[in-house]
N, C-alpha and C positions, 0 to 999 in steps of 0.2 A: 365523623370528620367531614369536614365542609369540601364541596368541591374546589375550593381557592386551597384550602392543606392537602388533599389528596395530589392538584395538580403539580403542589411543588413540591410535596415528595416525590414524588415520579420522576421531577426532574432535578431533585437533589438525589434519588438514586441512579437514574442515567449520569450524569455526572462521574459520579463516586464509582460506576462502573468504569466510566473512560479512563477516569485516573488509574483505575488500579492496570487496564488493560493497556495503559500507556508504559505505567510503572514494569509490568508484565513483557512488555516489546522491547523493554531496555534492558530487563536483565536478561533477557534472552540476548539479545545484540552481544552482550557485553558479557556473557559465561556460555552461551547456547542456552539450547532448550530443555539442558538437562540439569537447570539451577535447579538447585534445592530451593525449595515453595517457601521456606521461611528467611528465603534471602529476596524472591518476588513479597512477600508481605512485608519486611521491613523496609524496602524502596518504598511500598505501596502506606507506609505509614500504618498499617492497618495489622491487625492478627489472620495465624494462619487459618481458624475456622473461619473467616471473613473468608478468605477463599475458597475455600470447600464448601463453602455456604452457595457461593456462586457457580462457582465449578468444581463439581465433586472430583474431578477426576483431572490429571495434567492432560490428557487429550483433550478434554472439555475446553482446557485454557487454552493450547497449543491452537486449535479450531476457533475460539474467539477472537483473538489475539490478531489473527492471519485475517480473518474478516473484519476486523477492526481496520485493518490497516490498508485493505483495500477500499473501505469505506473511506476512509481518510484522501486515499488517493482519487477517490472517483467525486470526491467533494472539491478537492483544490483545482478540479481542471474550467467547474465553471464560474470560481471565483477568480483564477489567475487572468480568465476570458476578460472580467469584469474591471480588473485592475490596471489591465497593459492596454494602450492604444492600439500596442501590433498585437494581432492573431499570431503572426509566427512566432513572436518572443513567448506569448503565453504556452503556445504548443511547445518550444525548447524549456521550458521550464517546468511545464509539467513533466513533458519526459524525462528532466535531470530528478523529480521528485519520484517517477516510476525507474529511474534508477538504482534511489537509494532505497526502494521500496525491496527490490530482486535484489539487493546485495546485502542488505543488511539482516535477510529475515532467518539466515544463519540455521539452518537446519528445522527451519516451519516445514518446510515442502517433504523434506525427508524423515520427520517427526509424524504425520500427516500419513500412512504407510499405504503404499501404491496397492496394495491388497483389498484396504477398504476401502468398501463402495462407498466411504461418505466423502473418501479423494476424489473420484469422480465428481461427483454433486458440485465440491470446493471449486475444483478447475473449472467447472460450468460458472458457477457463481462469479468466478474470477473473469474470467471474459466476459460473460454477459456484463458487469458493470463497466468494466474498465474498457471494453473494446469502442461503445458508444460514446464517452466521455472523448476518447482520442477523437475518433470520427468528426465528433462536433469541433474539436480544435483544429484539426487537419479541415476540414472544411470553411471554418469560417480564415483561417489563413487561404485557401485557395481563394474563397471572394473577395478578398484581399489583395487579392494580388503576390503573397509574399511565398507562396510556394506552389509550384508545378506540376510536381510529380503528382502521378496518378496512383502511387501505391497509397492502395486501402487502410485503414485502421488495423487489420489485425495482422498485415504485412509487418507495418512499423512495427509494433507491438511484438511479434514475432523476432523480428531483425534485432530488436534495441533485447529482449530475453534472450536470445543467442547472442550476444557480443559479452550479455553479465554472467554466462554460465563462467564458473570458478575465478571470479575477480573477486569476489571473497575470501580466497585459500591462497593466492597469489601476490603478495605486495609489489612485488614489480607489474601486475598486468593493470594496466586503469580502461576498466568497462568507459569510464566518463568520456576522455577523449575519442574513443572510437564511437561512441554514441555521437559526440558532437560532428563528426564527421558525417555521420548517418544524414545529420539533421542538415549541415551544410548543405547534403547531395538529394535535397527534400524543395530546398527555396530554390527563388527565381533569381535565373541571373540577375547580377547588378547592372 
């Protein structure tokens, strides 16, 4: 196979991953994480040995899935940077996206079992991307001008993961508002 076919399969399989991993994040959302694999392959358009092929096992997927979506999230903060004129809008915006990251991922974390050492690893994984992405948003808002505060990246980060614990289970509680307040108490006065 030529390097021009080898290249685009690679990236006709990277693809065909995300979708399914995308397909994979939604019926988790929308059954948890304990859909039956042949209800993730029919979202995913595909058969259930397409999955097993990829991840033998629902931990394999549960552990994709969750890095997938971190990936996602640590992608949007320096494209949001690149979109908005204001640094602080792009930083509120990315924190409403690491909102619905922490609320919607519906029993990932607890799928994921605090026993194994590959939880550990995850939650390193998980800050190390994500904490830097903030940093760089909360900083370029600070040269900015548009926010003050001195708390660090993984304060925020901390702070906005504590206000989404059980806004998932709760329809009366909304993480969002109280996030946006976070972020109010973040900018420079008017």
């Amino acid at each position: 196979m030529s390097e021009v076919g080898s290249t685009r399969k690679r990236a006709d399989a990277r693809r065909n991953e995300a979708a399914l991993l995308e397909a994979a994040a939604a019926a988790f959302v929308a059954s948890g994480v304990d859909v039956p694999v042949r209800d993730v392959a029919a979202r995913a358009g595909v058969g259930v040995g397409t999955i097993y092929r990829h991840f033998p096992t629902r931990a394999d997927l549960v552990v994709a899935v969750y890095r997938h979506q971190v990936e996602t999230c640590a992608d949007a903060g320096p494209a949001l940077l690149a979109e908005h004129d204001s640094p602080g809008e792009a930083l509120a915006r990315w924190l409403d996206l690491f909102v619905d990251f922490l609320v919607t991922k519906h029993g990932l974390a607890e799928a994921i079992r605090a026993d194994d050492p590959s939880s550990s690893a995850l939650h390193t994984y998980f800050v190390d991307r994500l904490v830097p992405v903030c940093g760089r948003l909360l900083d370029a808002a600070r040269d900015a001008g548009e926010v003050t505060s001195e708390i660090g990246a993984y304060g925020v980060l901390r702070g906005v993961g504590n206000l989404c614990i059980g806004a998932g289970d709760d329809p009366r509680y909304d993480a969002r508002s109280l996030v946006a307040l976070l972020v109010a108490g973040l900018r420079a006065p008017a």
